[in-house]
PAMI-812386 format. One record per atom (N, C-alpha, C): residue number from 0; residue in one letter; y, z, x; atom name. Coordinates in Angstrom, 1 decimal. Atoms other than C-alpha are relative to their C-alpha. Layout:
<pt><seq>NUM</seq><type>A</type><v>Y</v><w>Z</w><u>X</u><atom>CA</atom></pt>
...
//
This chain:
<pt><seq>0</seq><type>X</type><v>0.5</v><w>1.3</w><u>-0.2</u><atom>N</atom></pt>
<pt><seq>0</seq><type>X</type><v>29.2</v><w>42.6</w><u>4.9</u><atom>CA</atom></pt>
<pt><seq>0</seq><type>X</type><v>0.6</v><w>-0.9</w><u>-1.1</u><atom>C</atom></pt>
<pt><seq>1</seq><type>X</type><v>-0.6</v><w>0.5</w><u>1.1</u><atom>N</atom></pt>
<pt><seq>1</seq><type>X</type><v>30.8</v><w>39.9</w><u>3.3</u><atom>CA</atom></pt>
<pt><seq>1</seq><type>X</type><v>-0.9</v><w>-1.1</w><u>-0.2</u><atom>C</atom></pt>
<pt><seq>2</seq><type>X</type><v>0.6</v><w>1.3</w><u>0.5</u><atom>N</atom></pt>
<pt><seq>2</seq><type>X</type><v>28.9</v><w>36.6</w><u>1.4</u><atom>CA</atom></pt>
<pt><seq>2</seq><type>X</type><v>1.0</v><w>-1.0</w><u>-0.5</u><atom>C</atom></pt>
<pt><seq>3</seq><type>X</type><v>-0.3</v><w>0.5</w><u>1.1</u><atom>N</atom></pt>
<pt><seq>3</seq><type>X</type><v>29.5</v><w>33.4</w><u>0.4</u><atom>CA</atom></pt>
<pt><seq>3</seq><type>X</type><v>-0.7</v><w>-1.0</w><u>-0.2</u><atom>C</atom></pt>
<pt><seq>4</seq><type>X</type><v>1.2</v><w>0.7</w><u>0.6</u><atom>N</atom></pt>
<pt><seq>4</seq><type>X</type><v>27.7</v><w>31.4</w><u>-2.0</u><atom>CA</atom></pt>
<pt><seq>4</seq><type>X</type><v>0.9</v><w>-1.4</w><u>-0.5</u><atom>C</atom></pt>
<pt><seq>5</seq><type>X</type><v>-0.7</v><w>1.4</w><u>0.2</u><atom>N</atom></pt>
<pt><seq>5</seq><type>X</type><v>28.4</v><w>27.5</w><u>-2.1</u><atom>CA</atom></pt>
<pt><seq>5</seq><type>X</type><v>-1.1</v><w>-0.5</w><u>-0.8</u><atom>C</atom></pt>
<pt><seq>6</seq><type>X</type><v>0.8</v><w>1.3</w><u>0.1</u><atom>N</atom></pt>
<pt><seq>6</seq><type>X</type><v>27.1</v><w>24.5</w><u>-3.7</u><atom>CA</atom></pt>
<pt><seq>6</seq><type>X</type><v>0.1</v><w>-0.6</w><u>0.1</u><atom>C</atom></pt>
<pt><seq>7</seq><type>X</type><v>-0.1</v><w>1.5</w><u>-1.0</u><atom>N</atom></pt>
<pt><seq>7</seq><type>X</type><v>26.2</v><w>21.4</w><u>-2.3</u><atom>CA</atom></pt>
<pt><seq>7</seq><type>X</type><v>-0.9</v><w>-0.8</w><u>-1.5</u><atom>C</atom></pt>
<pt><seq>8</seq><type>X</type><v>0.3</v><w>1.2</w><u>1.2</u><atom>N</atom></pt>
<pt><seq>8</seq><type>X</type><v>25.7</v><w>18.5</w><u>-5.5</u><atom>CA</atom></pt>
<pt><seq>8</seq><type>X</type><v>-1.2</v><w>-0.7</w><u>1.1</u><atom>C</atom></pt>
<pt><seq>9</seq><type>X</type><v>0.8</v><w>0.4</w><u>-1.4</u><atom>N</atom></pt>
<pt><seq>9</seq><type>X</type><v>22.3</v><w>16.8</w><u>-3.7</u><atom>CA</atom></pt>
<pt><seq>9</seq><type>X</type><v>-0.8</v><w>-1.0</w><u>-1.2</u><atom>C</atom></pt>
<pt><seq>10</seq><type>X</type><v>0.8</v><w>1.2</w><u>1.2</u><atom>N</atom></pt>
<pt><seq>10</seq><type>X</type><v>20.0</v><w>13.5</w><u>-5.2</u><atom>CA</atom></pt>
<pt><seq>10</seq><type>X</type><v>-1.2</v><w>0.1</w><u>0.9</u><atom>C</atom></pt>
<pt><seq>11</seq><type>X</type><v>1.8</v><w>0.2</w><u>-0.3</u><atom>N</atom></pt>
<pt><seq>11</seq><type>X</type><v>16.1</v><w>13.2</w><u>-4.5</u><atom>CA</atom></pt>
<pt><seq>11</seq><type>X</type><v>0.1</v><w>-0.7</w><u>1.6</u><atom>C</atom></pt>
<pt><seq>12</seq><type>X</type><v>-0.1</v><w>0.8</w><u>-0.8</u><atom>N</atom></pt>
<pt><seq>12</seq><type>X</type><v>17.3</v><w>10.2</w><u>-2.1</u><atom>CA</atom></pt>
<pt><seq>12</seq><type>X</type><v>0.8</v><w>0.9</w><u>1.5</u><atom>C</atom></pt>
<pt><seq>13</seq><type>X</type><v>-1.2</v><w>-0.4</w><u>-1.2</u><atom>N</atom></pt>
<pt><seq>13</seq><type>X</type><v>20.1</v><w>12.0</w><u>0.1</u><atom>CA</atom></pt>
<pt><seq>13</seq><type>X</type><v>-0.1</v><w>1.8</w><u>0.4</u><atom>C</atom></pt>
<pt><seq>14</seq><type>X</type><v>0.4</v><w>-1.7</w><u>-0.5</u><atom>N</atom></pt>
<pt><seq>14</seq><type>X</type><v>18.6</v><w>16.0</w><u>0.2</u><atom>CA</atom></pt>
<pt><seq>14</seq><type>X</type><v>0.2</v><w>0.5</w><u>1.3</u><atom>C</atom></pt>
<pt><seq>15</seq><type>X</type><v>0.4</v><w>-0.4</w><u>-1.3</u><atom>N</atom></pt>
<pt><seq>15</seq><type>X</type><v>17.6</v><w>16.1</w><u>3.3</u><atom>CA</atom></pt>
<pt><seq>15</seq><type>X</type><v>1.2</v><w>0.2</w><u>1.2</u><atom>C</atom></pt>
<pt><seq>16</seq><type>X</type><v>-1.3</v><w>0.3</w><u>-1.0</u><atom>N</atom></pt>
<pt><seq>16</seq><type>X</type><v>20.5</v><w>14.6</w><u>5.4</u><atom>CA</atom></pt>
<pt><seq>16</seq><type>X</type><v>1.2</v><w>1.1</w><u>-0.8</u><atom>C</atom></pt>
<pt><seq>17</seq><type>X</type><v>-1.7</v><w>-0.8</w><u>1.0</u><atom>N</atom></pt>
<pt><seq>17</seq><type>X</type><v>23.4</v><w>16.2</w><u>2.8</u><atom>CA</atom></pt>
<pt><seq>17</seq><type>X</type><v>-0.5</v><w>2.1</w><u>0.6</u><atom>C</atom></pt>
<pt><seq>18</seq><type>X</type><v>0.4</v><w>-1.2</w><u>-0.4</u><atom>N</atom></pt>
<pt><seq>18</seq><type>X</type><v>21.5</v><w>19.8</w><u>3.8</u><atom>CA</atom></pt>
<pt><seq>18</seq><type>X</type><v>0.2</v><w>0.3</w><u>1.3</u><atom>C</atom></pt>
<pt><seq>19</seq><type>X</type><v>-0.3</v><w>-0.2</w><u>-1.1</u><atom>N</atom></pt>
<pt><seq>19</seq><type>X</type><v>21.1</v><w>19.4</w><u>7.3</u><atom>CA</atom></pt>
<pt><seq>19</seq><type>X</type><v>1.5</v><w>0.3</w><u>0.5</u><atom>C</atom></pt>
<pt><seq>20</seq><type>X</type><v>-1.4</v><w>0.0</w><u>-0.6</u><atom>N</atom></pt>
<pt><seq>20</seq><type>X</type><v>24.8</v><w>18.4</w><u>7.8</u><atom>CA</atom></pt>
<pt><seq>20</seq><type>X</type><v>0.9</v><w>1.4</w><u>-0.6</u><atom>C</atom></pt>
<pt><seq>21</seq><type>X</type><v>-0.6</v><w>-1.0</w><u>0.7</u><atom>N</atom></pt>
<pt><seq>21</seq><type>X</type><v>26.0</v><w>21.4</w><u>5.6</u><atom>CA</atom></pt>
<pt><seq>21</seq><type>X</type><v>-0.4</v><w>0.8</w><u>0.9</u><atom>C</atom></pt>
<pt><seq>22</seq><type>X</type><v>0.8</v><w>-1.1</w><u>-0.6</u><atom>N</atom></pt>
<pt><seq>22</seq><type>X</type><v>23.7</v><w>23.8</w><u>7.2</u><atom>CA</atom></pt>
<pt><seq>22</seq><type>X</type><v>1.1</v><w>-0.2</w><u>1.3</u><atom>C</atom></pt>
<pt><seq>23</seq><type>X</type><v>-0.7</v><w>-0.3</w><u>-1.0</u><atom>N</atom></pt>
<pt><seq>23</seq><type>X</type><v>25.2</v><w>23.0</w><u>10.2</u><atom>CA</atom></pt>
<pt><seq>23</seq><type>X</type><v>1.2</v><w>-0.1</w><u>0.3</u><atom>C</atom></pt>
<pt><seq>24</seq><type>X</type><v>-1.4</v><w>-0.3</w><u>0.5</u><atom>N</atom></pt>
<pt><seq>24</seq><type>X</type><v>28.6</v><w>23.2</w><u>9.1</u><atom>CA</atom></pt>
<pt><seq>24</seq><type>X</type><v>0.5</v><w>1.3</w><u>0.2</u><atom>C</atom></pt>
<pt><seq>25</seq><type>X</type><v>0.3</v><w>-1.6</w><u>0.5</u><atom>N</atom></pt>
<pt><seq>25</seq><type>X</type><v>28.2</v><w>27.0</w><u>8.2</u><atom>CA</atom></pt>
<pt><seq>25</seq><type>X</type><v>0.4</v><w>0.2</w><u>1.4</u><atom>C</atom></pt>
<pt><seq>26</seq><type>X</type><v>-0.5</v><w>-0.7</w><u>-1.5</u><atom>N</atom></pt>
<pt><seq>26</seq><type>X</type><v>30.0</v><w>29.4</w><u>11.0</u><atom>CA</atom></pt>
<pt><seq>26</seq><type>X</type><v>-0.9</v><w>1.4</w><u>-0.3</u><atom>C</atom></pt>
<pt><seq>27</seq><type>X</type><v>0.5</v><w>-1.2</w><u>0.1</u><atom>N</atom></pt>
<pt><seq>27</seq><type>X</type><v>28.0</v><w>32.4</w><u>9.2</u><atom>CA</atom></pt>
<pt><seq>27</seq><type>X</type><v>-1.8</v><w>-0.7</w><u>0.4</u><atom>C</atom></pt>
<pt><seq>28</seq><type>X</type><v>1.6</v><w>0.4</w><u>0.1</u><atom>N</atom></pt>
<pt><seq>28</seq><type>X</type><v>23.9</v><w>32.9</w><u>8.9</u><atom>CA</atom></pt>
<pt><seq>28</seq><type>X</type><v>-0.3</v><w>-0.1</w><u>-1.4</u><atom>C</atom></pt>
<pt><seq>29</seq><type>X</type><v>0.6</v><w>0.3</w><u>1.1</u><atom>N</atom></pt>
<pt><seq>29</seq><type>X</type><v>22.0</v><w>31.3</w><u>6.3</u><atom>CA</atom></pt>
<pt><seq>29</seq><type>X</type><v>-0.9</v><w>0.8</w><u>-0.5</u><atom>C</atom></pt>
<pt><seq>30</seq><type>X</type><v>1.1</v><w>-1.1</w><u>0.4</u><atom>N</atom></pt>
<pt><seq>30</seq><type>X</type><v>20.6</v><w>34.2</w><u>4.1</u><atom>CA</atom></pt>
<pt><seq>30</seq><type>X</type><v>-1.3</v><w>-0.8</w><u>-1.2</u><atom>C</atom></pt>
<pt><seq>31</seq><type>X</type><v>0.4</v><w>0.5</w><u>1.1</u><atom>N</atom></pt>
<pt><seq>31</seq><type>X</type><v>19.2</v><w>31.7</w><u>1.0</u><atom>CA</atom></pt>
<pt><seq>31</seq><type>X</type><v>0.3</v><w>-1.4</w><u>-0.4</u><atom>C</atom></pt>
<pt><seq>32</seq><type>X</type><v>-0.1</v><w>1.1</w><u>0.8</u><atom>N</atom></pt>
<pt><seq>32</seq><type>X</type><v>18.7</v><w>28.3</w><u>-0.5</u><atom>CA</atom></pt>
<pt><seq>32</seq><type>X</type><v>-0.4</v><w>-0.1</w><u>-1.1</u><atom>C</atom></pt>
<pt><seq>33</seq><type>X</type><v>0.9</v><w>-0.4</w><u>1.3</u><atom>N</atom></pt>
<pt><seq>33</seq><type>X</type><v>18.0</v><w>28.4</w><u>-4.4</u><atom>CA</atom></pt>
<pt><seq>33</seq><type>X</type><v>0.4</v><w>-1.6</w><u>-0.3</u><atom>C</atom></pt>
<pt><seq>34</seq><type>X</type><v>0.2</v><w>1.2</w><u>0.4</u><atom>N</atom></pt>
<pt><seq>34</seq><type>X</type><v>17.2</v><w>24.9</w><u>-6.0</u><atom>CA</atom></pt>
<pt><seq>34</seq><type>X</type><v>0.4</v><w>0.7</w><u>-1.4</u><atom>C</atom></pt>
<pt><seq>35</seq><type>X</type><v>0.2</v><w>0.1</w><u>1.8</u><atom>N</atom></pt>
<pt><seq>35</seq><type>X</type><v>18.7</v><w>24.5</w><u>-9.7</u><atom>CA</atom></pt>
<pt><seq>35</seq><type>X</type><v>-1.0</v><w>-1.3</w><u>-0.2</u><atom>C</atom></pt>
<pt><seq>36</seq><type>X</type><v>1.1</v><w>1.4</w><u>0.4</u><atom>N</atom></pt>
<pt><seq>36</seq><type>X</type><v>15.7</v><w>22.7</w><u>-11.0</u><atom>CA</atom></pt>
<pt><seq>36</seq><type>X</type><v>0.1</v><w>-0.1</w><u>-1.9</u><atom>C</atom></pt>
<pt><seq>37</seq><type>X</type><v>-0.4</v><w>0.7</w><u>1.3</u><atom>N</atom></pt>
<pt><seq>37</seq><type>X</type><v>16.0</v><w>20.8</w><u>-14.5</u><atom>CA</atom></pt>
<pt><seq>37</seq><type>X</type><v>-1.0</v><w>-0.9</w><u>-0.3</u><atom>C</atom></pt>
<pt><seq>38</seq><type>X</type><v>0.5</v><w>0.9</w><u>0.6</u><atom>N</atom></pt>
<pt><seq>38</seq><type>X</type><v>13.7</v><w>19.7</w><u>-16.6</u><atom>CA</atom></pt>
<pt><seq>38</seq><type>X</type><v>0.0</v><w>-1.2</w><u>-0.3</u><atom>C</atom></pt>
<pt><seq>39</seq><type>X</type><v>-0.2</v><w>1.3</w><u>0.9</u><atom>N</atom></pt>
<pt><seq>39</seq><type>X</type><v>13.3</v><w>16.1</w><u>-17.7</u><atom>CA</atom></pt>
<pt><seq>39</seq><type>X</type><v>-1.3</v><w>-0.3</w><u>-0.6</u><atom>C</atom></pt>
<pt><seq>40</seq><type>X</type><v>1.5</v><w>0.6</w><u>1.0</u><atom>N</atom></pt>
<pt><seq>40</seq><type>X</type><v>11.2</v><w>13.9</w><u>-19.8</u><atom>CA</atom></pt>
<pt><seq>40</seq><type>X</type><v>0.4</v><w>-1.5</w><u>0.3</u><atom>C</atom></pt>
<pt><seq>41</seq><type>X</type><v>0.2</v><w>1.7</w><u>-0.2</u><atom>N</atom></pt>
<pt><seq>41</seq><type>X</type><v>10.3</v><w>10.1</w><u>-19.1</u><atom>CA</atom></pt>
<pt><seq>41</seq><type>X</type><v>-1.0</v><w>-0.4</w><u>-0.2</u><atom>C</atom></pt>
<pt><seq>42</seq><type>X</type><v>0.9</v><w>0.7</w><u>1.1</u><atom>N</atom></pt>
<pt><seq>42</seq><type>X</type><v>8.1</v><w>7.7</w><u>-20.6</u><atom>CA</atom></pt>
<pt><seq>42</seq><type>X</type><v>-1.3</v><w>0.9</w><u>0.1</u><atom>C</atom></pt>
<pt><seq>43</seq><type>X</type><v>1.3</v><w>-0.4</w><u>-0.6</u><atom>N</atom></pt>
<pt><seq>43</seq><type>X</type><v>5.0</v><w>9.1</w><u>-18.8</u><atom>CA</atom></pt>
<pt><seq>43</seq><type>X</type><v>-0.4</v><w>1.5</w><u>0.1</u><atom>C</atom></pt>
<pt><seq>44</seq><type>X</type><v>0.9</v><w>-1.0</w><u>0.9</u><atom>N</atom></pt>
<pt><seq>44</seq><type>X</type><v>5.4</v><w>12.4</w><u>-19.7</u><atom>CA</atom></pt>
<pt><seq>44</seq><type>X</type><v>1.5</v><w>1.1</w><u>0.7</u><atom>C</atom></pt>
<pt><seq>45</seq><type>X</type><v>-1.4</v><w>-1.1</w><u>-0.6</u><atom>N</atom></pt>
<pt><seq>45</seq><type>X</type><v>7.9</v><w>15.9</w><u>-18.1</u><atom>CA</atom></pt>
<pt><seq>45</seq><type>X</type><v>-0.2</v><w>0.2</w><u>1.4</u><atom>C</atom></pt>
<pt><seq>46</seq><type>X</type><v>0.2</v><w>0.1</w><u>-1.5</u><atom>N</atom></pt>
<pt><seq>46</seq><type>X</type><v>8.8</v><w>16.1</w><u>-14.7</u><atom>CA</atom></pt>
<pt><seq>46</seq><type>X</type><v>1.4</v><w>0.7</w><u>0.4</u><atom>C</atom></pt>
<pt><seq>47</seq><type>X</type><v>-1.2</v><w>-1.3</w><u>-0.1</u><atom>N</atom></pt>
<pt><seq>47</seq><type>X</type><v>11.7</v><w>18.8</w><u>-12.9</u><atom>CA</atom></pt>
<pt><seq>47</seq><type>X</type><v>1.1</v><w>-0.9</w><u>1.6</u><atom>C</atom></pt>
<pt><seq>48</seq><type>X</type><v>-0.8</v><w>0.6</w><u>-0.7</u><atom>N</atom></pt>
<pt><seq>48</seq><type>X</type><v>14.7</v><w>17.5</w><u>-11.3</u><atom>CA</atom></pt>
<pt><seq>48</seq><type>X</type><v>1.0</v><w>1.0</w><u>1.2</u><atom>C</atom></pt>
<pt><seq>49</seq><type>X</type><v>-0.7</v><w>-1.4</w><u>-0.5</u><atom>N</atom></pt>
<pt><seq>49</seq><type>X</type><v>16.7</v><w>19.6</w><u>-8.4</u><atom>CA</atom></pt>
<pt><seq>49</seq><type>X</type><v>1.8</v><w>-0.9</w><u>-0.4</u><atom>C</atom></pt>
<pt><seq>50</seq><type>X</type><v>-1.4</v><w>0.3</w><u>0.1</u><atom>N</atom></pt>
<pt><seq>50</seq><type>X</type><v>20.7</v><w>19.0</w><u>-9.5</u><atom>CA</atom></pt>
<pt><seq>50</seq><type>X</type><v>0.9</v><w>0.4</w><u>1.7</u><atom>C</atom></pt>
<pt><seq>51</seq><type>X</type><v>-1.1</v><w>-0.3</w><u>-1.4</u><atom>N</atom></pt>
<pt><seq>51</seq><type>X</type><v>22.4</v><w>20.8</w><u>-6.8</u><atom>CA</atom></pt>
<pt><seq>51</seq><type>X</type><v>-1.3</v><w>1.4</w><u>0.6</u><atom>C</atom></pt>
<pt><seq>52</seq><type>X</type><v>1.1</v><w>-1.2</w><u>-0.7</u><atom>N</atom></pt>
<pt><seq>52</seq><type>X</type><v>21.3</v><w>23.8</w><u>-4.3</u><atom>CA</atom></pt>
<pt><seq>52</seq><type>X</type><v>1.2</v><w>0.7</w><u>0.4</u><atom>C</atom></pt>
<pt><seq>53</seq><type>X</type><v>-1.0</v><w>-1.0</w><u>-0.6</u><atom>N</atom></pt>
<pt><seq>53</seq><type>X</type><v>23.2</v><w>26.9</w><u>-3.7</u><atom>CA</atom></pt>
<pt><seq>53</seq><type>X</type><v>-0.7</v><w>0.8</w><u>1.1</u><atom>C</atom></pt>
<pt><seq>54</seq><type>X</type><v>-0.8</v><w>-0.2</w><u>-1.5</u><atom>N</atom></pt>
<pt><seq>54</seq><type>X</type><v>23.9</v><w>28.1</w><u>-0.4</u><atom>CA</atom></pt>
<pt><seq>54</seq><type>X</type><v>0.5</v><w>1.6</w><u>0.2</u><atom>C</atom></pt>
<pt><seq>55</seq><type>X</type><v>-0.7</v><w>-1.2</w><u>-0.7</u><atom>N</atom></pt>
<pt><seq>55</seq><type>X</type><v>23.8</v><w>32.0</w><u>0.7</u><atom>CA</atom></pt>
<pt><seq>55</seq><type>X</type><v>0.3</v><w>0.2</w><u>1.3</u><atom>C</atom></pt>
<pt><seq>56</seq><type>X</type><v>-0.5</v><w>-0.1</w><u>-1.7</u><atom>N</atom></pt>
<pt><seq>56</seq><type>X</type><v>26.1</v><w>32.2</w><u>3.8</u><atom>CA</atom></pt>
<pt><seq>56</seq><type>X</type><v>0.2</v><w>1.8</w><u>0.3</u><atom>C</atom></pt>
<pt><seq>57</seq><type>X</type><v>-0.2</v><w>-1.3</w><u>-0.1</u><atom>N</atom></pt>
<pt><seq>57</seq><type>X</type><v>26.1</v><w>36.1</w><u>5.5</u><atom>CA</atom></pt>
<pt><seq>57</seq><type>X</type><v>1.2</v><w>-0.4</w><u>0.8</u><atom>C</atom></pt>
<pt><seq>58</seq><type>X</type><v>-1.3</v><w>-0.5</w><u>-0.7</u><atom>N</atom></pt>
<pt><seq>58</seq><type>X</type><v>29.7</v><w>36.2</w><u>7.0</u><atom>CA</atom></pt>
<pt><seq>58</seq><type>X</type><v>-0.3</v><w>0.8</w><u>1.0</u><atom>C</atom></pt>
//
């Protein structure tokens, strides 16, 4: 079995759509989606940001 693991760069605003269209891009099956999530801080106090999301494809 071969893998492969992508990243798709993604913003709060554009997640959804930028996922779907990738997803359905993909010729293998989708084994995983892992969110990098990132702390922040703003005025009001700490709150977690997703940067990008990696992408397990099963070949």
């Amino acid at each position: 079995m071969k893998y492969n693991v992508h990243r798709l760069d993604v913003k709060a605003d554009n997640m959804q759509d930028r996922l779907e269209k990738f997803i359905n891009s993909l010729k293998g099956e989708v084994i995983s989606i892992i969110p990098n999530v990132k702390p922040t801080f703003m005025g009001m106090g700490g709150t977690a940001k997703v940067d990008y999301l990696l992408i397990v494809e099963k070949l």
